[in-house]
C-alpha positions as CSV (number, residue, x, y, z in Angstrom):
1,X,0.4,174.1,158.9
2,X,3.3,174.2,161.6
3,X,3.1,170.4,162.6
4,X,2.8,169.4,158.5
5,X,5.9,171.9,158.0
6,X,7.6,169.9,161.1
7,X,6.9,166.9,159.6
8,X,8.4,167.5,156.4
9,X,11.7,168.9,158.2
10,X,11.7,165.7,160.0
11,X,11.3,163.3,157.4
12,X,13.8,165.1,155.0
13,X,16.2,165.2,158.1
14,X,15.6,161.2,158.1
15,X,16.5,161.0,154.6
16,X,19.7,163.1,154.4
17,X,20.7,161.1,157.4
18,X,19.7,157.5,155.3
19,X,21.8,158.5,152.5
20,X,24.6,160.0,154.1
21,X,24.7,156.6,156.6
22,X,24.5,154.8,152.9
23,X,27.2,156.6,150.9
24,X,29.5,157.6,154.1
25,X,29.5,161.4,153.3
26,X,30.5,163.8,155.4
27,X,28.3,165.3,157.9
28,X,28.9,166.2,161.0
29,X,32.2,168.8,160.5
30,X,33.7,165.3,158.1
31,X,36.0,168.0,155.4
32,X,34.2,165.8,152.4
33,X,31.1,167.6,150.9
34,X,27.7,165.8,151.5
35,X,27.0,164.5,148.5
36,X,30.5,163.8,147.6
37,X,32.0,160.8,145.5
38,X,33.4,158.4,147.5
39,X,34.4,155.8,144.6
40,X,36.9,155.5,143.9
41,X,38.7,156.5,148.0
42,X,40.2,152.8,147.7
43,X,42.5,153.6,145.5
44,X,44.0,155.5,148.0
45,X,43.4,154.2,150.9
46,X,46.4,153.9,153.4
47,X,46.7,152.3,156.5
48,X,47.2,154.5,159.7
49,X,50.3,154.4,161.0
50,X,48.8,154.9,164.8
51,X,49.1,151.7,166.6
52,X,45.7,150.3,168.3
53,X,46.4,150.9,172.2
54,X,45.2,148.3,174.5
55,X,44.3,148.2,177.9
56,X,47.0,146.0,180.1
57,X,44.0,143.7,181.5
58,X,42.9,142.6,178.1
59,X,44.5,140.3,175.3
60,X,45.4,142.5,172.3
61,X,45.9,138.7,170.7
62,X,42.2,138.8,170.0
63,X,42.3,142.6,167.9
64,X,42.6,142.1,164.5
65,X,42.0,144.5,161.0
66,X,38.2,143.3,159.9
67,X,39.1,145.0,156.6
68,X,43.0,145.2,156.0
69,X,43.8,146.8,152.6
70,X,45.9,144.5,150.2
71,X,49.3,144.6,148.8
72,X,48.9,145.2,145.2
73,X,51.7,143.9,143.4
74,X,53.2,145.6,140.6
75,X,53.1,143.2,137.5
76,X,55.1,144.4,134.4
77,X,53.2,146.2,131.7
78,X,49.9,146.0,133.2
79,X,47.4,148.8,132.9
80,X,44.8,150.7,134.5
81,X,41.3,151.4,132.6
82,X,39.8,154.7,134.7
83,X,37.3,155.0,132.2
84,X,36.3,152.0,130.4
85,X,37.2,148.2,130.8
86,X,38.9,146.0,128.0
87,X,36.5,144.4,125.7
88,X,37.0,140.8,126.6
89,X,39.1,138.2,124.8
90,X,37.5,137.4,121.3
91,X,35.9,133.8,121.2
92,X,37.0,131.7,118.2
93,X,35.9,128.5,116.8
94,X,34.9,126.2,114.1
95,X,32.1,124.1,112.4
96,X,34.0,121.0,113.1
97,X,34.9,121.7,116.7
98,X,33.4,118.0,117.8
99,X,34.1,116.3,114.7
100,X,36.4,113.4,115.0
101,X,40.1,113.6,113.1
102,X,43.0,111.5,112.8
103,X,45.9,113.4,112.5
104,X,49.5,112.3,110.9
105,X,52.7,113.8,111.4
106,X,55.8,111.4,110.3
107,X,55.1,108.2,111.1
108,X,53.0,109.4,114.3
109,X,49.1,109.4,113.8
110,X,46.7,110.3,116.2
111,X,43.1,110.9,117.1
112,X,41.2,114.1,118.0
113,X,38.0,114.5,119.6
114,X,36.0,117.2,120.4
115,X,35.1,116.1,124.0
116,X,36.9,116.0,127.5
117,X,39.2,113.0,128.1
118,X,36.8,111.9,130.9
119,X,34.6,111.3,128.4
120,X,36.9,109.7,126.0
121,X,38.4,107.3,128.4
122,X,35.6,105.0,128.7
123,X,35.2,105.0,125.0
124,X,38.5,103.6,124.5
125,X,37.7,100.9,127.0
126,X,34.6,100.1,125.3
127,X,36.1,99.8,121.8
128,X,38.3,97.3,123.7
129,X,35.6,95.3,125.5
130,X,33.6,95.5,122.1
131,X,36.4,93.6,119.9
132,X,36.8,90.9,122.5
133,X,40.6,92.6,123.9
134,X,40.9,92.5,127.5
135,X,42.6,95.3,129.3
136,X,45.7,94.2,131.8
137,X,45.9,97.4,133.6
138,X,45.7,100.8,133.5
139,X,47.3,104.0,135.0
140,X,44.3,106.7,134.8
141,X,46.7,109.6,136.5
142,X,48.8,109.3,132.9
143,X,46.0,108.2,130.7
144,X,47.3,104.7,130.2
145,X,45.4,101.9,129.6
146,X,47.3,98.6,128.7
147,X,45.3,95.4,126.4
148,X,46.0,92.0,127.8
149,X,48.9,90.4,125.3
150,X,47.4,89.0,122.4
151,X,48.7,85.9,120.5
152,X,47.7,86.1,117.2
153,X,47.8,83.1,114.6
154,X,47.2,82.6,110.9
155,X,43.6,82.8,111.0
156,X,40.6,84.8,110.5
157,X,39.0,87.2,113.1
158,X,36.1,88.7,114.1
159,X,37.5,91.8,116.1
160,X,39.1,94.4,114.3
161,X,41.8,94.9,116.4
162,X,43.4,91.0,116.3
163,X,42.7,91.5,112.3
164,X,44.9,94.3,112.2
165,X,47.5,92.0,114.0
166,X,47.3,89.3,111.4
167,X,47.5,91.4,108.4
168,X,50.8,92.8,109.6
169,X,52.0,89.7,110.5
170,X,51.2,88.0,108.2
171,X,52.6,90.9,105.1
172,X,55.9,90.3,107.5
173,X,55.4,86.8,107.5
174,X,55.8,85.9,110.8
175,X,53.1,84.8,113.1
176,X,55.3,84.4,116.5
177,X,55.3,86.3,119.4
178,X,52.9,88.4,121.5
179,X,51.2,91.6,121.0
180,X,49.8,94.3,123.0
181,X,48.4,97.6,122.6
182,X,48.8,100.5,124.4
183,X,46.0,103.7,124.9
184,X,47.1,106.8,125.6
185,X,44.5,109.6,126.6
186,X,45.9,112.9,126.8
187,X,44.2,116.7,127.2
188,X,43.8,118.2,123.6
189,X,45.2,121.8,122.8
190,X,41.9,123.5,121.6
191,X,39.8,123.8,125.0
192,X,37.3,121.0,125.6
193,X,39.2,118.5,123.4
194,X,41.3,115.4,123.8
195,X,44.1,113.0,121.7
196,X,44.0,109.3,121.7
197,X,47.8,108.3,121.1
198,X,48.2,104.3,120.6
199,X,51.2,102.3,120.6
200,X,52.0,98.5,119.6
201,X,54.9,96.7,121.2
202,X,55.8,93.3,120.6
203,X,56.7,92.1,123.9
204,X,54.3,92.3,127.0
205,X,54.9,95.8,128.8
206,X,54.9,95.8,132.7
207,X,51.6,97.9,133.4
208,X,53.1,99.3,136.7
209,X,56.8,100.3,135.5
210,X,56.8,101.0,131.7
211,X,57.1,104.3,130.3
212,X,55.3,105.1,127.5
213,X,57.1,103.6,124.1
214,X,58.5,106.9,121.8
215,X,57.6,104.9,118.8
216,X,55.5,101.8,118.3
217,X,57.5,98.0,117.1
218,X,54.9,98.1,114.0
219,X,53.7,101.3,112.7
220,X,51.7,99.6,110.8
221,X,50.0,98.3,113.6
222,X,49.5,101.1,115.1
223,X,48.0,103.0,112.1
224,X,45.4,100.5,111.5
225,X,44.5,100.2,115.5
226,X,44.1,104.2,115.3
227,X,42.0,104.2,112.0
228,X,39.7,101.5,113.8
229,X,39.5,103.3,116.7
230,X,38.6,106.4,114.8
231,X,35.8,105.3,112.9
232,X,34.1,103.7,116.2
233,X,34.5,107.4,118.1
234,X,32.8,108.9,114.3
235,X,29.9,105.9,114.6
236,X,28.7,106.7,118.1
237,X,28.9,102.9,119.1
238,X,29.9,103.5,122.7
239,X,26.9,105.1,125.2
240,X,27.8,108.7,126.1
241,X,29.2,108.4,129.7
242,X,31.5,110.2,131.5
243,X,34.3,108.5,133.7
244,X,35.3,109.1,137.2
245,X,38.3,107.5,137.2
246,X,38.9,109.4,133.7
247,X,38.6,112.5,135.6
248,X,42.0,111.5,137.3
249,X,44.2,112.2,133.9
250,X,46.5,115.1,134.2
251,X,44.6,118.2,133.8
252,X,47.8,120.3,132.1
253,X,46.8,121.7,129.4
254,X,49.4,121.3,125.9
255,X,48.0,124.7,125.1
256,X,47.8,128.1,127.3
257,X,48.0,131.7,126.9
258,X,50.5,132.9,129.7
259,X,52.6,136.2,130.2
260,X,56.5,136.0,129.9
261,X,58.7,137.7,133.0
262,X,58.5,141.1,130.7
263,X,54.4,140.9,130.8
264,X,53.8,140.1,127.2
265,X,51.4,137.0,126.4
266,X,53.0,134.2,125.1
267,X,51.6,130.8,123.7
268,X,53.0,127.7,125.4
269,X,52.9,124.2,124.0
270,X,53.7,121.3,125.9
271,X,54.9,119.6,122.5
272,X,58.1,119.0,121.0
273,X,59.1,121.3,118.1
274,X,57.9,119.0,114.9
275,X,54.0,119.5,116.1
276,X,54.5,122.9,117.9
277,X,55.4,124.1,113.9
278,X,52.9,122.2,112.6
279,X,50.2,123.4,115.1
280,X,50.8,126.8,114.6
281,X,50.8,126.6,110.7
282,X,47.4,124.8,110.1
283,X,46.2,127.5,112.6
284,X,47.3,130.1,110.8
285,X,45.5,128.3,107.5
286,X,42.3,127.9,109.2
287,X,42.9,131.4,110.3
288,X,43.2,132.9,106.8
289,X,46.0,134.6,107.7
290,X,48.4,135.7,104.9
291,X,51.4,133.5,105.3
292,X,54.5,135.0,103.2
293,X,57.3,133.3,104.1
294,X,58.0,130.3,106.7
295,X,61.6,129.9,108.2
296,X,61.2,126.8,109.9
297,X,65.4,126.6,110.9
298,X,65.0,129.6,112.9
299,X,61.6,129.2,113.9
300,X,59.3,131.8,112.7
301,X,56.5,132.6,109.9
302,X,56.5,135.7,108.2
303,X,52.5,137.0,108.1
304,X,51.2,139.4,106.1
305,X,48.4,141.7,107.2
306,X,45.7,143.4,104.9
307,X,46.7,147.1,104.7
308,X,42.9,148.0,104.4
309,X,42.0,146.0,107.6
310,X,44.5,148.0,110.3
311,X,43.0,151.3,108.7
312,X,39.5,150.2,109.8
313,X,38.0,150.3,106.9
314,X,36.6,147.1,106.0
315,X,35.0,144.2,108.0
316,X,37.5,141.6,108.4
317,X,38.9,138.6,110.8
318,X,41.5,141.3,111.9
319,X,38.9,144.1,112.3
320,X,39.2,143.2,116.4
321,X,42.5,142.7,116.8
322,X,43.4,146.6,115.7
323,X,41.6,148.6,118.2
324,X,42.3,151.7,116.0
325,X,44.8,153.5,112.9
326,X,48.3,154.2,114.8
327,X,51.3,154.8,113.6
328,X,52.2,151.4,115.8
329,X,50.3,149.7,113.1
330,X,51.8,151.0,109.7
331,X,53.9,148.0,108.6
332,X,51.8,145.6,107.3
333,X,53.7,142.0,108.4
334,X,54.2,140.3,111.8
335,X,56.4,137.8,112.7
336,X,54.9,134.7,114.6
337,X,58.3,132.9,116.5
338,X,58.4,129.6,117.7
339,X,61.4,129.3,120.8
340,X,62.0,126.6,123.0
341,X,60.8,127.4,126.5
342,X,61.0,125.2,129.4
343,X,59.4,121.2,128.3
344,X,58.0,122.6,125.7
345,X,57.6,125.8,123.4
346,X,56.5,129.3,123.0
347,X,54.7,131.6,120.9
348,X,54.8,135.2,120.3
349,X,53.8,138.0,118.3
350,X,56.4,140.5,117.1
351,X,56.9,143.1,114.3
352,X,59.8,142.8,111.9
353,X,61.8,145.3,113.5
354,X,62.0,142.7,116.4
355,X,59.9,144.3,119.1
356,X,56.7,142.8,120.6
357,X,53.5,144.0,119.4
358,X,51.1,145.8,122.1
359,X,49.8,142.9,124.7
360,X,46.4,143.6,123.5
361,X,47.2,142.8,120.0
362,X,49.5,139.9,120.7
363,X,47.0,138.1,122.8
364,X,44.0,138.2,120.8
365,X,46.1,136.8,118.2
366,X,47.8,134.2,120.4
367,X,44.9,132.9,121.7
368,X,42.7,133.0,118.0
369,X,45.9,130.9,117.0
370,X,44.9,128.4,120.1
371,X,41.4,128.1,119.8
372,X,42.0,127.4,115.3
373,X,44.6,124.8,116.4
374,X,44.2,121.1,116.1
């Protein structure tokens, strides 16, 4: 009976000793109780302010802090969750997320796909190679990719793209002169898109030099190249493929949720006011989102919010946005402003009074109105 006794000590002496080595608790006259939390001891973790002391005969070059504690910066309006993390950012979409669409706003028109522009830019090549059009040169950093001039007389055609030439020309009635057609593939604002811009200019451009034309020399031109272009991405005609030299086009995104110097979230578009106004109203269509009043000269849209929704009481798109009933939450409309920042614009949530709306709130909104864009 003594030795099993012994044994038990010994074992349960072993143990203690495993889980004090594994949870660092205090044994040994250490003022923290044995089985002590130890958790959350990095919060307050400080560095000692006793030097190291080397020995004169050996290099202190080579004594370094195996586990230094970081500087935390301060970042305004940020927050702490002791208890319980943030749900994560709400995930939106649509049904026609990788449909194809042209788009038209003025005179512009342009094509959206629901794929990455490394896998658009060998479409666009193809297209080209498929209607007989060679391409002169092509600058994949900016998404540029120039056809070889065309000169295009009063004749029929096979390719679409030379037809589209003569039926302009030929409504102008003038046949002379050259053509060429300019691709543009750019990064889309919805995540995991892209936009095919094209251009038509009646004199040959220098592929190494030119900057890309505001406006095409035909319109007409270019809608008809962009309609034909459309309806090949919406048949499929091109083998799915994925370019390496695509992957060289300018990653910025025209669309991301950032924080402004005051720490609210803010939706930046790297457009020019006509399509950031534009964008931001179809996405607050698709969003079914109450719009009551749009003030497009000083930039803003009046939104109207179900009453029934911020008290929690009915299932709704806006059910997640308003974590609970506040007072916070009592008028019923937001404002969503549209103010030039930087090469581009931003968007924010704020209440009619003026003020921003909590961060929570204003991002989960910002990026719903993202993610519904075009």
């Amino acid at each position: 009976m003594r030795s099993q006794g012994a044994r038990v000590v010994a074992i349960s002496s072993l143990t203690l000793f495993g889980l004090c080595w594994l949870s660092g608790c205090g044994l040994f006259g250490q003022e923290r109780a044995v089985f002590a939390s130890t958790k959350d001891d990095y919060l307050d973790a400080k560095t000692a302010p006793v030097a190291l002391v080397v020995p004169e005969d050996l290099d202190p070059s080579a004594v370094r802090d195996s586990w230094p504690i970081p500087d935390i910066q301060l970042r305004p309006m940020q927050k702490v969750f002791p208890e319980k993390a943030p749900m994560p950012t709400g995930i939106w979409g649509r049904e026609d997320d990788n449909s194809i669409r042209i788009k038209k706003l003025g005179e512009r028109r342009w094509i959206v796909v629901g794929e990455t522009p490394d896998q658009v830019w060998p479409v666009v090549k193809q297209f080209l190679a498929d209607n007989g059009v060679g391409i002169a040169g092509q600058r994949a950093e900016e998404g540029i990719i120039f056809s070889e001039a065309l000169d295009v007389e009063n004749e029929d055609y096979a390719d679409v793209v030379r037809t589209a030439l003569r039926n302009t020309r030929r409504d102008a009635g003038n046949f002379a002169g050259l053509d060429q057609i300019i691709f543009r593939v750019e990064q889309g604002i919805r995540r995991g898109s892209a936009e095919v811009h094209v251009r038509h200019v009646s004199e040959t451009a220098s592929v190494d030099k030119s900057d890309w034309p505001e406006k095409s020399t035909a319109v007409a031109i270019e809608a008809e190249v962009v309609n034909e272009l459309g309806a090949y991405f919406a048949a499929g005609l091109a083998q799915p493929s994925v370019s390496i030299v695509g992957r060289q086009i300018s990653t910025g995104t025209k669309a991301a949720v950032v924080r402004d110097d005051k720490g609210y979230p803010v939706l930046h578009l790297n457009v020019d006011f006509d399509r950031a106004w534009a964008t931001v109203g179809q996405a607050l269509e698709r969003s079914e989102m109450n719009v009551t009043a749009l003030h497009r000269d000083e930039g803003y849209f009046e939104v109207d919010i179900d009453p029934e929704i911020l008290t929690g009481e009915t299932e709704g798109l806006f059910r997640r946005l308003i974590p609970g009933r506040s007072d916070r939450y009592s008028d019923r409309s937001i404002l969503v402003r549209i103010d030039a920042a930087g090469n581009g614009y931003d968007v924010n949530i704020r209440w009619p009074q003026g003020g921003p709306v909590s961060v929570e709130l204003g991002e989960q909104i910002l990026v719903m109105l993202r993610e519904l864009a075009a």
